[in-house]
DSSP file (Angstrom, degrees, kcal/mol; ACC not computed):
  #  RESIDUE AA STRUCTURE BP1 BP2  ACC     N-H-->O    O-->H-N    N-H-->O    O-->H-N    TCO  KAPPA ALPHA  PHI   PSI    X-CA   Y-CA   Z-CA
    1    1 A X              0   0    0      0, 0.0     7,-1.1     0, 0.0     2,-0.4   0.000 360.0 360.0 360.0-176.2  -26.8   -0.1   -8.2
    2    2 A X        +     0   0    0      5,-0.3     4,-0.1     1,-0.1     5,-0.1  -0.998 360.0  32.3-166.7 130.0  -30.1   -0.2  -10.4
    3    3 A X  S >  S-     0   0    0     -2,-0.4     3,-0.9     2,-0.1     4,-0.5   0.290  91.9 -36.4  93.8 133.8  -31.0   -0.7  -13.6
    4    4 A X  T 3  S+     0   0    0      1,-0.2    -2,-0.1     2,-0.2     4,-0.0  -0.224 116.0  22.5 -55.9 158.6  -29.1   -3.2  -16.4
    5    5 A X  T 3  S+     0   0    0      2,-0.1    -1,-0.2     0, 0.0    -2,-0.1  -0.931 133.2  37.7 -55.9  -3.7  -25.9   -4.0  -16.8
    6    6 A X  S X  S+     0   0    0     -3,-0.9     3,-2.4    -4,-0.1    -2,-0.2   0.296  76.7 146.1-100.5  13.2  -25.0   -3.0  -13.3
    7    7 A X  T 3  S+     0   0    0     -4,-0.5    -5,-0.3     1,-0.3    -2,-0.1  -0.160  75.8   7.1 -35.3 132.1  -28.0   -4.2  -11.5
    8    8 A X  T 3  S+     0   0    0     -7,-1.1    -1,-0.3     1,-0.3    -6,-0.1   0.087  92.1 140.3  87.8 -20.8  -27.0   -5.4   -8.2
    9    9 A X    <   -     0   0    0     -3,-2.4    -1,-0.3     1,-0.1     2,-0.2  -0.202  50.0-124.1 -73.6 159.6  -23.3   -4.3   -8.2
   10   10 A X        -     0   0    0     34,-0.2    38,-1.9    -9,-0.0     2,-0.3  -0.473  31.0-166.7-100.4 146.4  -21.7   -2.9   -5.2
   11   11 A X        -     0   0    0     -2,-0.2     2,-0.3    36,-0.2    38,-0.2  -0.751  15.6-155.4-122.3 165.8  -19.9    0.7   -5.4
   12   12 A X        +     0   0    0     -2,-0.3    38,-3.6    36,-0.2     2,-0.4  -0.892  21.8 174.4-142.2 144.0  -17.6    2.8   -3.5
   13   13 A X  E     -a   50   0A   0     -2,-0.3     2,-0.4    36,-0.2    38,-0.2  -0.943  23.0-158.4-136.2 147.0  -17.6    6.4   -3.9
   14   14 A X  E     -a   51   0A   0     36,-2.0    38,-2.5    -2,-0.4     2,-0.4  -0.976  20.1-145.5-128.8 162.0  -16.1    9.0   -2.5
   15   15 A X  E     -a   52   0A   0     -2,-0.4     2,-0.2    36,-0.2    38,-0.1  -0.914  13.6-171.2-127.5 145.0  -17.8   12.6   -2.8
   16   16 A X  E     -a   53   0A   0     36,-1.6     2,-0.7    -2,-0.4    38,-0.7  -0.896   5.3-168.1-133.8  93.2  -16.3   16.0   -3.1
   17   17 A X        +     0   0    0     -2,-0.2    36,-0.1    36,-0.2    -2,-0.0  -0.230  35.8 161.5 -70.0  46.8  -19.0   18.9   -2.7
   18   18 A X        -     0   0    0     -2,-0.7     3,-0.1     1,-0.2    -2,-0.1  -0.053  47.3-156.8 -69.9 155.2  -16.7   21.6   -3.9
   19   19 A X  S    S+     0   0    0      1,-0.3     2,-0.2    36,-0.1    -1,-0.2   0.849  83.2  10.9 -80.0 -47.1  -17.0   25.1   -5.3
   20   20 A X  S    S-     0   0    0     35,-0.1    -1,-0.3     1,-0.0    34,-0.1  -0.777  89.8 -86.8-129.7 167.8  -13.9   25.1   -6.9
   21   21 A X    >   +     0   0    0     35,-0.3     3,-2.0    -2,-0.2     4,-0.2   0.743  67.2 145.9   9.4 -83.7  -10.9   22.9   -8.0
   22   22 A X  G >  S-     0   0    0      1,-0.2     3,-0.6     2,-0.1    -1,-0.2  -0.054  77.3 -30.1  58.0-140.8   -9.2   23.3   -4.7
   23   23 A X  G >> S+     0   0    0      1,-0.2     4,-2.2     2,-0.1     3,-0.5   0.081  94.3 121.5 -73.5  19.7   -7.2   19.9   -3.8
   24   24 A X  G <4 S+     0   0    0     -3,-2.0     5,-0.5     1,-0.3    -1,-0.2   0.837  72.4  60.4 -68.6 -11.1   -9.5   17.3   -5.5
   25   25 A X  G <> S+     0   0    0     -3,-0.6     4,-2.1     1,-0.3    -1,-0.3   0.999 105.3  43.1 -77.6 -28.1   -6.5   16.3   -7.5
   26   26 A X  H <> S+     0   0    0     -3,-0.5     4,-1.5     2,-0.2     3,-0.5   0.982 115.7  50.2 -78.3 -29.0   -4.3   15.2   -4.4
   27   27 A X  H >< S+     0   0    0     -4,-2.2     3,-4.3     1,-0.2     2,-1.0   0.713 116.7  46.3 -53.8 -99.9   -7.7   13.3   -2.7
   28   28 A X  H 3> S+     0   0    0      1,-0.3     4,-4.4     2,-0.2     5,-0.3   0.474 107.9  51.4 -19.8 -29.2   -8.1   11.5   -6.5
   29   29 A X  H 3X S+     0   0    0     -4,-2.1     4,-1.0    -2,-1.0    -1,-0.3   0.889 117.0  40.4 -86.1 -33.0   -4.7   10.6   -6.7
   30   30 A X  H <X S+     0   0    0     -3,-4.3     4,-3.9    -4,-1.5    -2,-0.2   0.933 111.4  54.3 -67.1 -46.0   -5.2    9.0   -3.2
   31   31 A X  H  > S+     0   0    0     -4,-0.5     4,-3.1    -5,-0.2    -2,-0.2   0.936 108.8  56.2 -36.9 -59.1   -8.8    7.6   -4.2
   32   32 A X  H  X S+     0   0    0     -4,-4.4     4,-3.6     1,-0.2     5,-0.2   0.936 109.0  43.2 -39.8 -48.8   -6.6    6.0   -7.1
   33   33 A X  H  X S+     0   0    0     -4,-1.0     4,-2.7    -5,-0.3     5,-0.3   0.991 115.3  47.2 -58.3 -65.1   -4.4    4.4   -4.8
   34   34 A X  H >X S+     0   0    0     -4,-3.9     4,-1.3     1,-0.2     3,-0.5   0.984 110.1  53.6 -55.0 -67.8   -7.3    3.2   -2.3
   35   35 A X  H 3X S+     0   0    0     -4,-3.1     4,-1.2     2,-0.2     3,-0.3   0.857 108.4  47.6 -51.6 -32.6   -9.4    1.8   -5.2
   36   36 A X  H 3X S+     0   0    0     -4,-3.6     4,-1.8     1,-0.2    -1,-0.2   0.818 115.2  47.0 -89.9   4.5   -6.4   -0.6   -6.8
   37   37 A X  H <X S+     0   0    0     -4,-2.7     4,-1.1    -3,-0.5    -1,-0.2   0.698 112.2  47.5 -66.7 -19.0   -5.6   -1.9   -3.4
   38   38 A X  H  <>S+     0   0    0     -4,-1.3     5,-4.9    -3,-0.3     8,-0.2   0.782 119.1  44.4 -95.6 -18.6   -9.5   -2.5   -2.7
   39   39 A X  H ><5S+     0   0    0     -4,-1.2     3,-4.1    -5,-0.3    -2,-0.1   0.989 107.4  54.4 -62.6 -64.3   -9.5   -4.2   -6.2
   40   40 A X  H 3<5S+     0   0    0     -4,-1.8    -1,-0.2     1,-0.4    -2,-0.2   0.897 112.4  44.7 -32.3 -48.5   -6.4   -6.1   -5.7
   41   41 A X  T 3<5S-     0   0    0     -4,-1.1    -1,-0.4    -5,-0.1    -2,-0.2   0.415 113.0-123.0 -81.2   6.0   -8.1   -7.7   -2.3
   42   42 A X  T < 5 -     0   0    0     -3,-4.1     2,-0.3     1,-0.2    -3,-0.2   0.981  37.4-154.6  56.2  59.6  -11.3   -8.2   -4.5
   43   43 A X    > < -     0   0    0     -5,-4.9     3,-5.0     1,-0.2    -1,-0.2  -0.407  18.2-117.2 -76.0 131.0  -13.1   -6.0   -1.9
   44   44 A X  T 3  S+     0   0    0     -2,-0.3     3,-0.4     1,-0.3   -34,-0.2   0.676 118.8  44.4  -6.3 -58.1  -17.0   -6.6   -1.6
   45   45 A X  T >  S+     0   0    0      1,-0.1     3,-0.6   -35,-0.1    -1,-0.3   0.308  87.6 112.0 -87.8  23.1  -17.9   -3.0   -2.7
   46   46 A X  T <   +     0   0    0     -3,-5.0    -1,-0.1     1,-0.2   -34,-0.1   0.751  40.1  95.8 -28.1 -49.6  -15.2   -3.6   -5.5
   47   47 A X  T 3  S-     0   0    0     -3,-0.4     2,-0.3    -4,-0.2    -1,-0.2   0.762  97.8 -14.5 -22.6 -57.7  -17.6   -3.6   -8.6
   48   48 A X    <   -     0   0    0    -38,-1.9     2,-0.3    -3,-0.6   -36,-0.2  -0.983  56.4-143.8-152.9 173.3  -17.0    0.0   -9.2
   49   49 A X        +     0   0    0     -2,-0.3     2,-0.4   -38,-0.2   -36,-0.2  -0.980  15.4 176.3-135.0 127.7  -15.7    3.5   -8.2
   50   50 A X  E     -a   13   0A   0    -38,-3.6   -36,-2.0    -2,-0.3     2,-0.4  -0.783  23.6-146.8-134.9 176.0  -16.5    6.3   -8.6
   51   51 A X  E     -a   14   0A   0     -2,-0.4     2,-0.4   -38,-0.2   -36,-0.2  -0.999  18.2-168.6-126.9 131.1  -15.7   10.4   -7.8
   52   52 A X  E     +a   15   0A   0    -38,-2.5   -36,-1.6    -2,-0.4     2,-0.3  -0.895  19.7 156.1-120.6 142.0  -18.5   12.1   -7.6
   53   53 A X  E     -a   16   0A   0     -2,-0.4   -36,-0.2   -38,-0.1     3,-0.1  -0.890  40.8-143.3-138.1-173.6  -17.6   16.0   -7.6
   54   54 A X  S    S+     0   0    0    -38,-0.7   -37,-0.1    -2,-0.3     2,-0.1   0.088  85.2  60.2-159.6  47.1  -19.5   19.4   -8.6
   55   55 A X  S    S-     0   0    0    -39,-0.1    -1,-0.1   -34,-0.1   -31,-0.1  -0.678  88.6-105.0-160.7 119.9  -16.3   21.0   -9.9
   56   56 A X        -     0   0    0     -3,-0.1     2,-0.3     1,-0.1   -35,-0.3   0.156  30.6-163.6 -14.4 123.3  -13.8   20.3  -12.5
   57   57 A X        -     0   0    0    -33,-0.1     4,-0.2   -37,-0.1     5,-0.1  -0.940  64.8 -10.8 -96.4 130.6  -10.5   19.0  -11.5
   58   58 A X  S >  S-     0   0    0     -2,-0.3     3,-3.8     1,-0.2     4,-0.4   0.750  74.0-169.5  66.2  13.0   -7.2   18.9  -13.7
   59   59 A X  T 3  S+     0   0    0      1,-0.3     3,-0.4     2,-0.2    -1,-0.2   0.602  71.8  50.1 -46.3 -23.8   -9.2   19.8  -16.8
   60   60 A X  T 3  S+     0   0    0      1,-0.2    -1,-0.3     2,-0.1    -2,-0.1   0.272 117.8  36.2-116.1  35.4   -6.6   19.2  -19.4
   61   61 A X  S X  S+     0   0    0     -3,-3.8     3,-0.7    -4,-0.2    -2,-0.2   0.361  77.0 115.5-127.4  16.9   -5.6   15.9  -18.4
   62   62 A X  T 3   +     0   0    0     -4,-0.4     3,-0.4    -3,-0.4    -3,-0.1   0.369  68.7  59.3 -83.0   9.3   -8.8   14.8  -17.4
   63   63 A X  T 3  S+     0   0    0      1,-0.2    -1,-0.3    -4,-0.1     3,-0.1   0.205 117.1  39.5 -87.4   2.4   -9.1   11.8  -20.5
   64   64 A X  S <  S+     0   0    0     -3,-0.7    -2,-0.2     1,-0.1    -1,-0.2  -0.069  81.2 107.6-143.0  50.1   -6.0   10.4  -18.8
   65   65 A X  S    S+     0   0    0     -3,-0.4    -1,-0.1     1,-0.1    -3,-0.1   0.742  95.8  29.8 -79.2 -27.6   -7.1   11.1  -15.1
   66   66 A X  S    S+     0   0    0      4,-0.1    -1,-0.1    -4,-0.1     2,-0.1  -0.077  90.7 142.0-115.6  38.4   -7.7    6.9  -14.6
   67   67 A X     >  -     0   0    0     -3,-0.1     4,-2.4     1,-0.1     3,-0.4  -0.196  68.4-116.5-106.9 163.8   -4.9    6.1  -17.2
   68   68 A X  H  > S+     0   0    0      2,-0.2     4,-1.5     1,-0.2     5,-0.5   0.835 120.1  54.9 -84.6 -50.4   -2.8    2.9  -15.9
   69   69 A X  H  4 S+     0   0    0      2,-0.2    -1,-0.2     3,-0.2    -3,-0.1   0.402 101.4  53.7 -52.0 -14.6    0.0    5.4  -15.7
   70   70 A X  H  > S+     0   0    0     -3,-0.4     4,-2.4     2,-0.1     5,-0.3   0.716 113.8  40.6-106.0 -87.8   -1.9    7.8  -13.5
   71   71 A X  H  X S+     0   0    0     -4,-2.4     4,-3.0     2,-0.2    -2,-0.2   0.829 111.5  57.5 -50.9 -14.9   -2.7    4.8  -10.7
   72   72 A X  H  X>S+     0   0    0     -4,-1.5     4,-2.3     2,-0.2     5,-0.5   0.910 109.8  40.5 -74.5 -64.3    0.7    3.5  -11.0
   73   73 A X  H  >5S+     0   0    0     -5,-0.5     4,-2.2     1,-0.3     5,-0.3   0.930 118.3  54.3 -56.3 -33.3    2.2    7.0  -10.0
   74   74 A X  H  <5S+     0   0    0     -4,-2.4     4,-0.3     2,-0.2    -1,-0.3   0.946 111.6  43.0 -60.3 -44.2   -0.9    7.3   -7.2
   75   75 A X  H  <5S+     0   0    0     -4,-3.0    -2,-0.2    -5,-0.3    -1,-0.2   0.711 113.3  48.5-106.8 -14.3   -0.1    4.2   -5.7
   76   76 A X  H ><5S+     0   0    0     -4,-2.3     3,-0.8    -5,-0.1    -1,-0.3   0.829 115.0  50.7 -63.2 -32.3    3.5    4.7   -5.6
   77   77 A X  T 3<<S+     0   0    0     -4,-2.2    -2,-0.2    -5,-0.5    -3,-0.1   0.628 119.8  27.9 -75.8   3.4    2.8    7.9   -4.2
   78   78 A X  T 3> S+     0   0    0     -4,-0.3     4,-1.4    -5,-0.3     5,-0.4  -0.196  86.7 123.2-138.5  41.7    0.6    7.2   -1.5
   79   79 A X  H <> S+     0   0    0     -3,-0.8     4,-1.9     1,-0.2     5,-0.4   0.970  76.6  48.7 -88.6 -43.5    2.1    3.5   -1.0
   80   80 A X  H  4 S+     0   0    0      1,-0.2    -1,-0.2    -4,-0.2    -2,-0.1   0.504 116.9  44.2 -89.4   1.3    3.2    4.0    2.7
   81   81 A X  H  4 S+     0   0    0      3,-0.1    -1,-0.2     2,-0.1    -2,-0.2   0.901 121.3  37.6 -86.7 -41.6   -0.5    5.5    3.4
   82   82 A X  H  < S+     0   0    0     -4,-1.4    -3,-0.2     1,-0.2    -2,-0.2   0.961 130.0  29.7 -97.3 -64.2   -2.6    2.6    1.3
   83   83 A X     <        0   0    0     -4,-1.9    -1,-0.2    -5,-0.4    -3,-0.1   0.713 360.0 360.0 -79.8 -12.3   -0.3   -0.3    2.3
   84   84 A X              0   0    0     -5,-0.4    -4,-0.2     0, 0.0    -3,-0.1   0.666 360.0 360.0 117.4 360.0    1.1    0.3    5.8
C-alpha cells in the first residue's frame, strides 16, 4: 500500500466484479473465515483485507457485515473448509 498510515503494508483482497448482489454474501462469509485464520497465523499479507465489489451486498446489515459475531458464525460455518 501507498501513502501514510499504511505505507508499506501488505493486503489481501479478494475481488467480486459483479452486476448484481448474486452470492457475494456466501464468498464474504467465506472471505471472513479465510482472513481470521490468515490473521491468527500472522500471515505476511495479514496487514489488511479487504472486498472489493461493484455491487451492494446484504444492504441492511451491512454496518455489522465484519461484526465479531458475523466472523465467529463464518468461521464456524466454513470451519471444515478453512481448517481442514
Amino acid at each position: 500500500m501507498r501513502g501514510e498510515p499504511y505505507q508499506s503494508d501488505m493486503f489481501c483482497a479478494e475481488v467480486k466484479n459483479y452486476s448484481q448482489p448474486g452470492d457475494q454474501g456466501t464468498h464474504f462469509d467465506e472471505f471472513l473465515a479465510k482472513c481470521y485464520v490468515a490473521a491468527q497465523a500472522r500471515h505476511h499479507l495479514s496487514d489488511h483485507f479487504m472486498w472489493i465489489t461493484w455491487s451492494p451486498f446484504r444492504a441492511n446489515s451491512w454496518s455489522t457485515l465484519s461484526s465479531a459475531d458475523q466472523v465467529e458464525a463464518a468461521v464456524l460455518q466454513h470451519r471444515s473448509r478453512v481448517f481442514g
